[in-house]
N, C-alpha and C positions, 0 to 999 in steps of 0.2 A: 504494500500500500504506500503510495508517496504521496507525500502531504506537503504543501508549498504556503505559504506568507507573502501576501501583497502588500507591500508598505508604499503606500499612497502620500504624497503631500500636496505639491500644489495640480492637482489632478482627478477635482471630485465631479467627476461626469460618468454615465455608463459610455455614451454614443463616442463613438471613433476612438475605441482603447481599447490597442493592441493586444496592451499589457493584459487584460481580463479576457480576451478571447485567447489566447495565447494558455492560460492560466487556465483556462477553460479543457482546454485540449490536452495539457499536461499532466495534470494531479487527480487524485483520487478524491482527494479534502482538500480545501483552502481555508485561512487563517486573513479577515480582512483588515486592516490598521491602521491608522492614520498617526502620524510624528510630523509635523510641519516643520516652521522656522528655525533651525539651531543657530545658537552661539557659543563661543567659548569656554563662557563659563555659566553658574544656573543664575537665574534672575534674581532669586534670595539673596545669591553672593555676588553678586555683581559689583557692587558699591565697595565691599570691601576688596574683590581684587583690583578693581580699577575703578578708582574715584574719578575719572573723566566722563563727562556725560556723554564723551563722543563710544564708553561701552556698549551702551546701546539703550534707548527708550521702553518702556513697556507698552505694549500696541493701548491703541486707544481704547475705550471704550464701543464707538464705532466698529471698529476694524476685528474685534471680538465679537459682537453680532452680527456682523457681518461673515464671518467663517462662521459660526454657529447656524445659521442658516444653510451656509453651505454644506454644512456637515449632516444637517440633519435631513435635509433633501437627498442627499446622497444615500443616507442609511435607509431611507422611505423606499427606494428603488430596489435598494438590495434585498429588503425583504420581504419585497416584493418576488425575488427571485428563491428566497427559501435564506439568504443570506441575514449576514450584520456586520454593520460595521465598530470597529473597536478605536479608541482614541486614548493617546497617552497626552498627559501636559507637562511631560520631558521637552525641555527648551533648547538645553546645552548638549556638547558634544558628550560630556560623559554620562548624564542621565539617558538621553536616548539607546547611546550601545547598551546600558546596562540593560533598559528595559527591551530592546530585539534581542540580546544576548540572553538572555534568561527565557525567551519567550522561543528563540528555535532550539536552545537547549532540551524544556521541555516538553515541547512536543514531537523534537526529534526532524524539524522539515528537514525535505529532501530539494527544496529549492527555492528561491527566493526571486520577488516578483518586483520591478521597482522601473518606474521610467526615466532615464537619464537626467538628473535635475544641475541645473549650474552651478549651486551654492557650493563653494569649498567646503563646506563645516560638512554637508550632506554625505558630500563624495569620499570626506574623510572617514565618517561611522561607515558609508558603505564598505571602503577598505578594510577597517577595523574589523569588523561582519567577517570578511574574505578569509584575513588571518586568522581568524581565530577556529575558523569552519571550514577547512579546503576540503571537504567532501561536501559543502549546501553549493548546487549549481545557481550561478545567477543568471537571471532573465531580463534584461536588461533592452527597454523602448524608448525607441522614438515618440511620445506623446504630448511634447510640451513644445515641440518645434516642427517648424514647414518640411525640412528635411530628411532622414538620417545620415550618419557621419559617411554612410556610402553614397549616397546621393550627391555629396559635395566632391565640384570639380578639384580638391586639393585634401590632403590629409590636412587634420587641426593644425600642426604646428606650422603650416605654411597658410593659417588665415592671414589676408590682406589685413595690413596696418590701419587701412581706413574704411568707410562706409561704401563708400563709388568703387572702392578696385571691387568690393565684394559686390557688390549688387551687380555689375557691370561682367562679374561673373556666373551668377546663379538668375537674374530675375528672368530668362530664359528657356529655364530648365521645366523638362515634367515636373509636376507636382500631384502627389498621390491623391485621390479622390478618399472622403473621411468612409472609415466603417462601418457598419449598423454596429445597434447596441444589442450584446448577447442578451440570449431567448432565455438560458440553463449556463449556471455556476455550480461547480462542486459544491457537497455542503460543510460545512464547519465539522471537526470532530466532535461527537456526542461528549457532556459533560465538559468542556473549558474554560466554564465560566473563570475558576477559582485561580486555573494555569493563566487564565489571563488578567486578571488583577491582582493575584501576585506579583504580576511581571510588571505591577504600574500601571495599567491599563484599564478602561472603563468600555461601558456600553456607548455608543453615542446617542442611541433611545436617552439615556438620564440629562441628556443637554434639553428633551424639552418640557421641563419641570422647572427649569431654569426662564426668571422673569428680567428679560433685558431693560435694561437704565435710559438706553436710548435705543434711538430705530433707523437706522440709517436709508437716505431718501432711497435709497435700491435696494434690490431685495438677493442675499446670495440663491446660487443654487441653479443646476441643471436647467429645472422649468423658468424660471424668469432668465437668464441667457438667451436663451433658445426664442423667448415671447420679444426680447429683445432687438433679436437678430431679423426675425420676421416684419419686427415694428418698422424699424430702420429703413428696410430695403422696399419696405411696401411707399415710400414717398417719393420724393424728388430728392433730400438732403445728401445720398451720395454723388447727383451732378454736378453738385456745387459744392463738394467736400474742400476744394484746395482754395475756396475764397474763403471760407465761414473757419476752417481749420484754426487760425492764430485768434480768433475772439475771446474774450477771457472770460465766458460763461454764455451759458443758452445752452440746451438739452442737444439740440439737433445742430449745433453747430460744428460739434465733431462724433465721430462715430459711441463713445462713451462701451468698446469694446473691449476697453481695457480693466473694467471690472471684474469680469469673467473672463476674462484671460489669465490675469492673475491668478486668479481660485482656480482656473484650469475647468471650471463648469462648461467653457465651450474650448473649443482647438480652435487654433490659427487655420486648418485645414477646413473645417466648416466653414469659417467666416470669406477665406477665400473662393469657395463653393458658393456660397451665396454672392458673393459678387462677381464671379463669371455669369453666372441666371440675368444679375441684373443687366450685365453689359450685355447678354443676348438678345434680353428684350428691350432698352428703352438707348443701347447704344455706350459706347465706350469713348472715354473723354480723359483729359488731364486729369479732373477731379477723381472719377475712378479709377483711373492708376494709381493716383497717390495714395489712394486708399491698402491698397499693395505695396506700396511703396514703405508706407506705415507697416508695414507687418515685417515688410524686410530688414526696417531697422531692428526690431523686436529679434528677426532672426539670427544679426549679426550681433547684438549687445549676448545672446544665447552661447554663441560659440564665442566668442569674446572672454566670457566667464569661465567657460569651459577650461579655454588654454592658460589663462592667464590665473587663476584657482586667487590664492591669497591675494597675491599682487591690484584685486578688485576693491580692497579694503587698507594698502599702503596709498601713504600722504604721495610717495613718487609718483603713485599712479605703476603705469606697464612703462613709464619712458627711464631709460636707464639713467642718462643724462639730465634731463629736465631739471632736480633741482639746482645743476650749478647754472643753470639758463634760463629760461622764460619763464619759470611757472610761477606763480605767486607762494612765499615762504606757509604764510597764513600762521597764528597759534593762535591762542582763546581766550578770551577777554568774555568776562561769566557775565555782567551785567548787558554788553552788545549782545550777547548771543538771544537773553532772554526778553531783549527789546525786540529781538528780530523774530523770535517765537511765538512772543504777544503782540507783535503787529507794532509796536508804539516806536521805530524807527523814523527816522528822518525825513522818509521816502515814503507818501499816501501813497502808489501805486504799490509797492510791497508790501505795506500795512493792509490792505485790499485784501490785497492776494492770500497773506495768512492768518487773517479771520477767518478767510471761503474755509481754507486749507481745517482750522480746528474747527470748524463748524460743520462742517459737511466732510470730511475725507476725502475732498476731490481738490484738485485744482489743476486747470489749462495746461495745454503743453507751452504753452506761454509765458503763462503764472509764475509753473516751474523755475522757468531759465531767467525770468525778472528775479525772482527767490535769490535763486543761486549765485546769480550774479552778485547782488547785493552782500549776501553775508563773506563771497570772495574777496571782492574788490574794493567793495566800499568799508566793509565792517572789519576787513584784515582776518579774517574767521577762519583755520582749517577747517576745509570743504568738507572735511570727515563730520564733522557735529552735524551740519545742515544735510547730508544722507542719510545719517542716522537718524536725527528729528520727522524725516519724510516718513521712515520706513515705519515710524510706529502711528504715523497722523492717518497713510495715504490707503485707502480701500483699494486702490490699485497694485499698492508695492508689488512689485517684482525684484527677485535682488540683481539680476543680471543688468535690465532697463534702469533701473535707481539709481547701481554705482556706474556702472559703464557713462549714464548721462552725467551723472555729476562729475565725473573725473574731464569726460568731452569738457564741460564748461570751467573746470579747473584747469585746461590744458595739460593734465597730466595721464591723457589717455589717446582715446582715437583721432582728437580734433585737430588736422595738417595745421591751421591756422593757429594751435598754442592757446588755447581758450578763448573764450568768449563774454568780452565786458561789453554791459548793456550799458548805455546811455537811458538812465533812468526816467529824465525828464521828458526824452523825445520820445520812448515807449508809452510815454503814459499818453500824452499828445496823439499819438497813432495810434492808440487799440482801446481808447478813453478821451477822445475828446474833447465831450460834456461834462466829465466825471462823472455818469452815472456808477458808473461802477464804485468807484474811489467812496463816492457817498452810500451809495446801499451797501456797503461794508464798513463807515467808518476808520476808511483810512487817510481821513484827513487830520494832523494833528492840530490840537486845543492851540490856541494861542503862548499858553504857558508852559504850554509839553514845547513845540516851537522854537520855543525861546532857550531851553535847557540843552548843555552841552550834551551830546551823547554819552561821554564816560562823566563819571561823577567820584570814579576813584581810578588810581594808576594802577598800572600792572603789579602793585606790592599791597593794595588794596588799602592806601592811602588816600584821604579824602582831598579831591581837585578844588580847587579854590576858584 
């Protein structure tokens, strides 16, 4: 009898995964599991191994029911199919091994179910997994990208340095049609409840007994994706994707796919499927290109991650030289950071931007790069704090798209150009006007706020006069 374990993270959909018809066809029983986000070290201890906030955020409130939804969606389908899904709140790299380590110990799998994911922290317990188990086979998909690494015209370590040689390479290529979602899953081994909350692990059923704080304007999960995707393509808003695309809010002004991309509730492969439909029927344009065009950066920031593992989360970025050259030094000034957080900076147009940002978990690809900018260039900020602050605000996160873009705007990554400093004033002028935005967010500062120096103490946390 072989018995396998799917450890699922940012890939809670049945439709177009490999990985579970595959998983399907192999084992006799399957074990289904959810472990998300790792970091280094556990959240409890975080503060004490590194006092830097640039360790890492606790996701938001949002971005907790937000997965929660997705999760429990997820588990609705599965058992639907005779299944369940199971979920650990292992954060870090050594909670998670311990609890898959103890979890194929005891039940003995014969193989291990997991679709390629970018994060280093991931790919490290996957390793750890390997060594410890050179008899559990790994089954290892394509699920989270347009691709697989054979599908690309070059092995990983010869990925183009920038966005254009890679597009200019691949946006050409077949790309596979998405899968149906399996009819019949193996079923779980009789009796594991107790082998699986031993191991750390719970029912994801018990997530909905749980009464959320807030309710995030989207809703996660398979079925609202999918109603999504359908809503989108049924208008006009993809002809006109490359005008409306840099707006700094409005529903339909960009595809807002990046929700469920993240959570993995839809594939890049669907989403591209449905817009070859649309260009069949109402015609093919700049603006739906672009719309691929968008997916292909998503695909290159994927393998990006891939080759580049830690190096996604150093200050250098991947440029080896960079810091005796262009890049900005950047270090951390704790009262800037938290002006730039609460919005009460300098700049109404960034103040905008990160009210939307804690209010809603969303903000513009726009928003983004006016953010970014800001805390680089104007604030002096290593860029590491402001990816970290995204990654626990943004309903979107992706860690591959998060740091890959933030390092692009720190010029310590893909960007030939060595970063990218916005002109604050004339952004707000071009994508604001009116200031309507600036005013329905209050990011216009008080007279009094105004008038106050941005530091109020020196970097030895001595009071400026």
């Amino acid at each position: 009898m072989s018995l396998g374990i799917l450890w699922l993270g940012d890939d809670l959909r049945m439709a177009d995964q490999e990985v579970l018809l595959r998983a399907a066809q192999q084992v006799d029983s399957l074990v289904i599991v959810y472990a998300g986000e790792l970091s280094p070290w556990p959240s409890h201890n975080r503060r004490a191994v590194s006092p830097s906030p640039f360790s890492r955020h606790e996701p938001s409130s949002l971005r907790r029911e937000f997965l929660r939804q997705g999760l429990l969606a997820l588990d609705e389908k599965l058992q639907a199919l005779g299944q369940r899904l199971w979920i650990t709140s292992a954060d870090s790299l050594t909670a998670a091994t311990a609890s898959l380590t103890a979890l194929i110990r005891h039940t003995g799998a014969t193989q291990l179910f997991r679709n390629a994911h970018p994060g280093g922290y991931e790919q490290h317990v996957l390793s750890q997994l390997q060594r410890r188990f050179v008899d559990l086979q790994l089954v290892e998909c394509s699920g989270l990208t347009l691709f697989s690494p054979s599908q690309l015209p070059f092995s990983l370590d010869e990925l183009p340095d920038t966005f254009s040689a890679f597009r200019r390479q691949v946006e050409a290529l077949e790309i596979d049609g998405p899968m149906a979602s399996p009819d019949w899953l193996p079923p779980a081994p009789a009796s594991l409840d107790q082998v699986l909350r031993d191991a750390g692990f719970t029912a994801a059923a018990d997530l909905s007994s749980v009464t959320p704080s807030v309710i995030p304007s989207v809703k996660g999960g398979e079925a609202a994706a999918v109603a999504h995707l359908q809503q989108y393509f049924s208008g006009a808003a993809a002809s006109v994707y490359k005008d409306t695309r840099n707006a700094l809010e409005g529903w339909d002004n960009s595809t807002k796919f990046s929700y469920w991309l993240a959570q993995g509730s839809i594939s890049p492969r669907q989403i591209l499927q449905r817009l070859k439909a649309y260009e069949r029927q109402h015609g093919a344009n700049d603006s739906t290109y672009w719309i691929y065009f968008e997916l292909l950066w998503r695909e290159y920031f994927h393998w990006y991650a891939h080759l580049h593992g830690p190096k996604l989360f150093y200050r250098e970025g991947v440029q080896k030289d960079v810091q005796a050259s262009r890049a900005p030094q950047g270090s951390f000034y704790a009262e800037r950071f938290q002006k730039w957080c609460a919005g009460t900076t300098p700049y109404p147009i960034v103040n905008a931007c990160m009210k939307q940002l804690a209010t809603t978990g969303y903000l513009s690809n726009r928003g983004r790069q006016l953010a970014a900018s800001c805390l680089i260039y104007e604030l002096g900020i290593d860029w590491r704090f402001g990816a970290a602050y995204f990654e626990s605000q943004l309903l979107d996160y992706d860690v591959a798209a998060n740091w890959g873009n933030w390092q692009y705007i720190a010029g310590v990554g893909a960007d030939p150009r060595g970063g990218r400093h916005f002109n604050l004033d004339k952004q707000a002028q071009q994508y604001d006007p009116e200031g309507k935005f600036i005013a329905k967010w209050q990011g216009a500062a008080s007279s009094s706020l105004a008038s106050m120096p941005l530091d109020s103490v020196d970097a030895a946390d001595w009071p400026v006069s």
